[in-house]
Each structure stands twice: as C-alpha cells, then as structure tokens.
LOVEX-683963 format. One record per residue: x, y, z of N, C-alpha, C, O in turn; residue in one letter. Coordinates in steps of 0.2 Angstrom, whole numbers, padded with zeros to 4 digits, always signed. Layout:
REM residues N
XYZXYZXYZXYZA
...
***
This chain:
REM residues 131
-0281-0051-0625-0287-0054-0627-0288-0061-0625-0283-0064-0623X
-0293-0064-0624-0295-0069-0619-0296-0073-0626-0298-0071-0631X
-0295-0081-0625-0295-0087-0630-0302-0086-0632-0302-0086-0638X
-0308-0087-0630-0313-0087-0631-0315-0080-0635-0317-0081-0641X
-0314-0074-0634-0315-0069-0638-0311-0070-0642-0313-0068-0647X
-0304-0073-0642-0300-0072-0648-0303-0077-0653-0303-0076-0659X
-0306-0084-0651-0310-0087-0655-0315-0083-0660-0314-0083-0666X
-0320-0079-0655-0326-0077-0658-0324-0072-0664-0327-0072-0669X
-0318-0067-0662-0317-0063-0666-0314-0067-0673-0316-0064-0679X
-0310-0072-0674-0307-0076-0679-0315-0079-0682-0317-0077-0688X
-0319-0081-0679-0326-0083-0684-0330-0078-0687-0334-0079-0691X
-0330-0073-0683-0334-0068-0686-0330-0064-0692-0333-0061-0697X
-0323-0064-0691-0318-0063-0698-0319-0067-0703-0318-0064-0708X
-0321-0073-0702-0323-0075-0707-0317-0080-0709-0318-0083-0715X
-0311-0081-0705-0305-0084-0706-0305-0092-0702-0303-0092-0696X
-0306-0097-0704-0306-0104-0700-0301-0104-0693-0295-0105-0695X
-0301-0103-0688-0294-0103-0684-0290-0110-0683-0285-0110-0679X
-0291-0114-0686-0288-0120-0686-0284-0119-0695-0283-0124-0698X
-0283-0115-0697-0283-0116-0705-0276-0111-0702-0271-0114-0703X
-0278-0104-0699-0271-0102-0697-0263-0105-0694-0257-0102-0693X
-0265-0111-0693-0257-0114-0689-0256-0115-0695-0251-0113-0697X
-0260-0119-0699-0254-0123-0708-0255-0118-0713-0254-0120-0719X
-0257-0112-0713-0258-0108-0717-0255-0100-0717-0256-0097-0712X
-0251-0097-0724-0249-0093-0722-0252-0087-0724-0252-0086-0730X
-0255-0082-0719-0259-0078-0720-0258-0074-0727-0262-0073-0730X
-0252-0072-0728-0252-0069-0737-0254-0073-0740-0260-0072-0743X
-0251-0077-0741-0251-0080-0749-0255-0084-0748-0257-0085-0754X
-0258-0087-0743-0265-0094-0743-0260-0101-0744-0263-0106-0745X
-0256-0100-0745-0252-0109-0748-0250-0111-0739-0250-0107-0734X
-0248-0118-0739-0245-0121-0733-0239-0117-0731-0236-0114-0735X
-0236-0117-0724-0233-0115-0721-0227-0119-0719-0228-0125-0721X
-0221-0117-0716-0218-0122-0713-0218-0126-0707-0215-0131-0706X
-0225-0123-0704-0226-0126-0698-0230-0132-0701-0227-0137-0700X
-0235-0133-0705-0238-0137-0711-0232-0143-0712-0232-0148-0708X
-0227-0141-0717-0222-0143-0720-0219-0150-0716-0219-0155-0718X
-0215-0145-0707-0213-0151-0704-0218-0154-0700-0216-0159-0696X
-0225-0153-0701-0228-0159-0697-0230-0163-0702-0230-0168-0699X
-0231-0165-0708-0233-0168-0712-0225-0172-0713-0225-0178-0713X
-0222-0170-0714-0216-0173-0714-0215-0179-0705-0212-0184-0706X
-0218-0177-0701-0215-0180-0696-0222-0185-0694-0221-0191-0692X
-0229-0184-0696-0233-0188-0695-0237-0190-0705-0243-0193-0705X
-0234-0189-0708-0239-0193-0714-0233-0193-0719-0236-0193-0724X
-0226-0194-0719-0223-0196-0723-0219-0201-0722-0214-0200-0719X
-0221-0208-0724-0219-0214-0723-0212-0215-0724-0211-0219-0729X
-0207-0213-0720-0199-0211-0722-0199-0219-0723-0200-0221-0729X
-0198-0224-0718-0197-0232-0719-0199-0235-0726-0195-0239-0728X
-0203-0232-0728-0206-0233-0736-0204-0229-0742-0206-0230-0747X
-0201-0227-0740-0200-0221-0749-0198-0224-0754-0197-0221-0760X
-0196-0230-0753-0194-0235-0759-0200-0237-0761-0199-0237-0767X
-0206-0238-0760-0211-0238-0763-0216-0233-0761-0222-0236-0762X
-0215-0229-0760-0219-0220-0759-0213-0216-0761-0210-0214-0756X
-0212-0215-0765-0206-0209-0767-0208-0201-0764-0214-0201-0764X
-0204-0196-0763-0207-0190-0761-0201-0185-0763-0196-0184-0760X
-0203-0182-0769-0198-0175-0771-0201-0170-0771-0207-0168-0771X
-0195-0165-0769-0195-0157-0767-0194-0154-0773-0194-0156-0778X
-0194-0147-0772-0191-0142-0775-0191-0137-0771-0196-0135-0768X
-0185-0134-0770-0185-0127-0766-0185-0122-0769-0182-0123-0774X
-0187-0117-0768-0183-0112-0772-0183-0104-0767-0186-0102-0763X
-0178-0101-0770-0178-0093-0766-0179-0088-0774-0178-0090-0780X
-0181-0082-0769-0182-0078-0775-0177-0072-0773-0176-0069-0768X
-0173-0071-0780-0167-0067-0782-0171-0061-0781-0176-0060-0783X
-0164-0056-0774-0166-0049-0775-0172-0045-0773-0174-0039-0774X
-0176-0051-0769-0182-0049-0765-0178-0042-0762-0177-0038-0766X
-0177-0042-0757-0175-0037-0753-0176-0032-0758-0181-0028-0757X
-0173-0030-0765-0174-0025-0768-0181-0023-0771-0183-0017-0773X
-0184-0027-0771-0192-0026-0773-0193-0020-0766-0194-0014-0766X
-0192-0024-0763-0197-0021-0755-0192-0012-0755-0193-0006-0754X
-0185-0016-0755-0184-0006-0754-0183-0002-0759-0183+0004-0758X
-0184-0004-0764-0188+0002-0772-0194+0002-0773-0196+0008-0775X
-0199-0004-0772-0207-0002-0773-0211-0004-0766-0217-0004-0767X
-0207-0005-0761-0213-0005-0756-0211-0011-0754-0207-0015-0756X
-0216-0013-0747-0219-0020-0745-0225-0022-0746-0228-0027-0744X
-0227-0017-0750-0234-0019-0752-0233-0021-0756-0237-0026-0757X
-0229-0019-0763-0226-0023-0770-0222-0028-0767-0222-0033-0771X
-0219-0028-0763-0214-0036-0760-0220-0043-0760-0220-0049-0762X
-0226-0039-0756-0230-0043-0754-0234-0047-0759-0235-0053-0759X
-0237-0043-0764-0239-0045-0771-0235-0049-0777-0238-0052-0782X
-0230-0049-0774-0223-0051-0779-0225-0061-0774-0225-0066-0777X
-0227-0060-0770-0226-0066-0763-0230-0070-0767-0228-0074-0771X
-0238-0066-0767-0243-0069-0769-0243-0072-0774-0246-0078-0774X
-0240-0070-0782-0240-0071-0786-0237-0077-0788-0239-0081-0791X
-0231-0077-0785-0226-0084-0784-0230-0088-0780-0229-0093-0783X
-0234-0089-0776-0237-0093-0773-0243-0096-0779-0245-0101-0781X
-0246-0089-0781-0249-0092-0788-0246-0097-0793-0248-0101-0796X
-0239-0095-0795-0236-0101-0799-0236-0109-0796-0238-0114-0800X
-0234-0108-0789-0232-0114-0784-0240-0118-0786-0240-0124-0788X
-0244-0114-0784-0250-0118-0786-0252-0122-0793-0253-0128-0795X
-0251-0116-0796-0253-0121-0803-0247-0127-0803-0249-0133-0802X
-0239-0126-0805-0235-0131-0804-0239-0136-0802-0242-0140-0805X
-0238-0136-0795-0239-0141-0789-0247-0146-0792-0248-0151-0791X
-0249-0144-0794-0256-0145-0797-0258-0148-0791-0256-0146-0786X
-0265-0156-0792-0268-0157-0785-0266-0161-0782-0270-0162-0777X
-0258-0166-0783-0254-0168-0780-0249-0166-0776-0245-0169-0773X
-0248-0160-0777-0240-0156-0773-0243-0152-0768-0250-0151-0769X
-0239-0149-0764-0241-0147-0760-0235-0140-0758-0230-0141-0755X
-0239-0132-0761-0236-0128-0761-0234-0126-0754-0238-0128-0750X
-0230-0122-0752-0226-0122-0746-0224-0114-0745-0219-0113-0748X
-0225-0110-0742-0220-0103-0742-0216-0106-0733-0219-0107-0728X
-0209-0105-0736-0205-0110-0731-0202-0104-0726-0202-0104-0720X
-0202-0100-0730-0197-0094-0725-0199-0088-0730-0203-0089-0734X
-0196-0083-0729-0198-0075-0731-0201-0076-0737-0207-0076-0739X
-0194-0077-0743-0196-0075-0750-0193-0083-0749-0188-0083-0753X
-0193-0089-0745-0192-0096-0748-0198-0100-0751-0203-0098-0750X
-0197-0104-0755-0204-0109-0756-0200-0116-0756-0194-0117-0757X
-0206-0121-0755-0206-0128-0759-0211-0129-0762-0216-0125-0762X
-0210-0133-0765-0216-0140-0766-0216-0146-0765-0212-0150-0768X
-0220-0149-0760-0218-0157-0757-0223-0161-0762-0229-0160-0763X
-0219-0165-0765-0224-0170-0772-0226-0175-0768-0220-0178-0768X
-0229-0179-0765-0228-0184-0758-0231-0190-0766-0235-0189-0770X
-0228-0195-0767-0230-0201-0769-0228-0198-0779-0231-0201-0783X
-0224-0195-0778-0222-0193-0785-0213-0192-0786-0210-0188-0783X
-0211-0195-0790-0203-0196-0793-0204-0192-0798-0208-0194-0802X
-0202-0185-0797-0202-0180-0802-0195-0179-0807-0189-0178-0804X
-0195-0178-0811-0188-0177-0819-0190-0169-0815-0195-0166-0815X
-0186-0168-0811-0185-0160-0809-0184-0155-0815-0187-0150-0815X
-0181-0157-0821-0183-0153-0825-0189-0151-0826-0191-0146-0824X
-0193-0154-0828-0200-0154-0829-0204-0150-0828-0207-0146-0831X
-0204-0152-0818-0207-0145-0815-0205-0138-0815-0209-0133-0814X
-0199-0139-0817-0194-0131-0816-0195-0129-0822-0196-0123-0823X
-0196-0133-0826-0197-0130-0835-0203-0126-0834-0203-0120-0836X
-0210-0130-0831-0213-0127-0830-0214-0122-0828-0216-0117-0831X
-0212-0122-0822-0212-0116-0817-0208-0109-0820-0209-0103-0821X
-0205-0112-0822-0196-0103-0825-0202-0102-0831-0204-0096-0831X
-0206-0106-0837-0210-0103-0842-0215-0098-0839-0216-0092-0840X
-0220-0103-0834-0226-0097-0832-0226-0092-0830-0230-0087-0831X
-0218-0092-0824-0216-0085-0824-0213-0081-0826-0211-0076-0823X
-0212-0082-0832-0206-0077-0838-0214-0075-0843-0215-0070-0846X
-0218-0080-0842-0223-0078-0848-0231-0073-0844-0235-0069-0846X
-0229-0075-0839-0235-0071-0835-0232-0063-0832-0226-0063-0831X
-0235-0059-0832-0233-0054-0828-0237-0052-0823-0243-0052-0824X
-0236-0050-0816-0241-0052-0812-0246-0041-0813-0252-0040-0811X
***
C-alpha cells in the first residue's frame, strides 16, 4: 500500500494518523514509544530538583493465564480495563503508559508522589470494580 493511500485510508477510518505513533491501539493510553520521547525531549532531567518526576510500574500477575483459559479477547479486555484504572489514578496530570504487553506506568512529570497513595488507590479501584 502506497503512503498516500495509506494516509487516505487512516482518515477515512476515522483514526488521526499521527495519534498512532504515541498511542496504543487497544487501550487508547500512551505507548512506549510516547513514553521514551517525552522522556528524552520534555523532561528536564538537569532540573528535577525543582521539577520532580515519579513513576509507577506495574505488571499484571498471571496474564498469560487469562489469555489461555478465556481467550485474547478476554486477555484484551482485561488490557482495557487496566488502562481504564491508569486513567482515572493518573488523573489530568500523570500520564498513562501501556509499556510492554501486560506492563504499565504512570509518568507524574512535576509531581513527588507518597507512592502509597496512588497504589492505595489504584489496588482499591481494582478490587472494588469488576470489569
């Protein structure tokens, strides 16, 4: 397929094609590719004494067995919904991240997080929600 048709076809899907490099198509949250460019042109490493910047990683236990007892389509929903926690967590200052398969972060760029805090949050929404 030719760049210009592959253009055309991405606008008429209705999908930004520039939104595709930092975005990952399940889940809609940032990507890794996202992840290390923001890291390498918009975080003020020289500064972080006065720009603080905290993570959270996280993996999800046992994925693999989702996907070979109900499917990749249940694997994949399982994605989304985790991506839906990331979001709320991260509220409008963090920045949700699917890093790797079943990895995630959250980049807080200009926030000193009590890592408890967000994790408290995050482990209740997910223990209290079902997806």
């Amino acid at each position: 397929m030719k760049y210009d048709d592959l253009l055309n076809f991405l606008q008429h899907a209705g999908k930004d094609p520039s939104r595709l490099i930092f975005e990952d198509e399940l889940t809609g949250i940032f990507n890794r590719r996202f992840l290390l460019n923001y890291f390498q042109y918009k975080i003020p490493w020289e500064a972080l004494k006065n720009h603080p910047l905290s993570l959270i990683m996280m993996d999800l236990d046992h994925f693999k067995q989702i996907n070979d007892t109900y499917g990749h389509p249940a694997g994949d929903q399982a994605l989304v919904y985790v991506a839906t926690l990331l979001k709320e967590v991260a509220g409008e200052e963090g920045l949700p991240v699917r890093y790797a398969g079943d990895e995630f972060m959250i980049s807080c760029p200009n926030q000193k997080i009590e890592l408890p805090s967000k994790w408290e949050r995050l482990s209740s929404n997910a223990s209290m929600k079902k997806p």
